[in-house]
Structure formats: structure tokens, C-alpha cells
N, C-alpha and C positions, 0 to 999 in steps of 0.2 A: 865854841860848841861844834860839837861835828854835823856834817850836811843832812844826818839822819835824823836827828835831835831839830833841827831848824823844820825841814819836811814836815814832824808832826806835829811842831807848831800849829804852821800855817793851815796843815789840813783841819786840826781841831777850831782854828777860827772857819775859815770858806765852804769844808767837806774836803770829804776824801776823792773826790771827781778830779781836782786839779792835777794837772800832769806839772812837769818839771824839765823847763828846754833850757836851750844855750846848754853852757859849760857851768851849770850850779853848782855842782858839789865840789869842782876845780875849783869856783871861784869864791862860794862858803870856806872852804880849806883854808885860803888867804888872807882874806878880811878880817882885822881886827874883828875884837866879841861885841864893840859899842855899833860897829856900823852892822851886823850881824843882828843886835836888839833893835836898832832902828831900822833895818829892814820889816821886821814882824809889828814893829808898829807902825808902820807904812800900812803894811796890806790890812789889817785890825782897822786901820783909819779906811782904808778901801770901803773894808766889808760892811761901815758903821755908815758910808755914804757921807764919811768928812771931808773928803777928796771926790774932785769931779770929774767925771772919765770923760773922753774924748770919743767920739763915734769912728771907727776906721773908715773911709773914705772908701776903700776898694773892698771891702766886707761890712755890707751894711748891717748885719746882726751881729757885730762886732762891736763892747763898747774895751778904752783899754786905759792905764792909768800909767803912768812915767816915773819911775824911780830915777833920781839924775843929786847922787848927793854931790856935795861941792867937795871935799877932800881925796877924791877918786875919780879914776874914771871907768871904776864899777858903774852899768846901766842896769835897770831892770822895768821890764813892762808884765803889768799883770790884765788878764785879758778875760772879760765878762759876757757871756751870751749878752743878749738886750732879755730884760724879763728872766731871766736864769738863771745859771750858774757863774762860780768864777771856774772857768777850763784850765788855764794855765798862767804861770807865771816865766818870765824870759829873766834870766839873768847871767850877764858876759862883758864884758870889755866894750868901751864905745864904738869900736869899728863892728862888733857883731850884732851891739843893738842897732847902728845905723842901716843895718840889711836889714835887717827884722823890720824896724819902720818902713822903710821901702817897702816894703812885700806886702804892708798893710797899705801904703799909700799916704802915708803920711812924707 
């Protein structure tokens, strides 16, 4: 699927609020279509509160959730006001998620 098609996925599950960081549409482009569906049903699982978020540690009104599948080392974090919205989703290479968690304090 292309990264435009995956986009309105996600916004039709969380809303149109969420922005789109890291290198996404890079890294949509490359990923097989099954880790591409199991991403959407990662964040579906988010939004449903099947998965349990983590509080960020250096942003308290920050909750956020870990995509970390095992046949890649595609990362993605999707990221929750507390009480809110989902804001954004991160998804990049484990070296750009491991800044990203830093910068939250994880």
C-alpha cells in the first residue's frame, strides 16, 4: 500500500489530529504489505486500549505505545495526550527510534 493509503487508515481509526514523524512514508514504501497491516492493527489495538501505554517520564501529559515487531528493525511509537488525543505516530529505523525515546526520557 502506499504511505497515503496507510495515513488514512490510521486517521479514520484515532482522527485526523495525528501528525506523521520520523521517515514514514520512506519507511511505509519498504515494508512488506503484512507488516504494513500489522502496523494498523497495532494502532486499532492502541485506540481500542488493548495495548497499554507507558507514561513519558520527561513529558508528563505524555502517554506512548512501542511498535518493536521482531522481523525488522522498523520501530514505531504512537503517542497519546493523557485524557486526549492520539498526536502522532513515530515510525524509522531503531537508531531514530532510540532518539526519539531519549528525547521522551525513556
Amino acid at each position: 500500500m502506499l504511505p497515503e493509503e496507510i495515513k488514512k487508515k490510521i486517521r479514520e481509526l484515532v482522527g485526523e489530529q495525528i501528525e506523521f514523524e520520523g521517515h514514514f512514508d520512506k519507511v511505509i514504501e519498504q515494508i512488506p504489505e503484512n507488516l504494513q497491516l500489522n502496523l494498523i492493527s497495532w494502532v486499532k489495538e492502541c485506540f481500542e486500549r488493548k495495548q497499554e501505554p507507558f507514561p513519558a517520564p520527561l513529558q508528563r501529559n505524555l502517554l506512548v505505545f512501542f511498535f518493536k515487531p521482531k522481523v525488522t528493525n522498523v520501530r514505531g511509537i504512537l503517542k497519546k495526550e493523557k485524557n486526549s488525543y492520539f498526536i502522532a505516530l513515530f515510525l524509522d529505523k531503531h537508531k531514530y527510534y532510540d532518539r526519539e525515546r531519549k528525547k521522551m526520557g525513556f
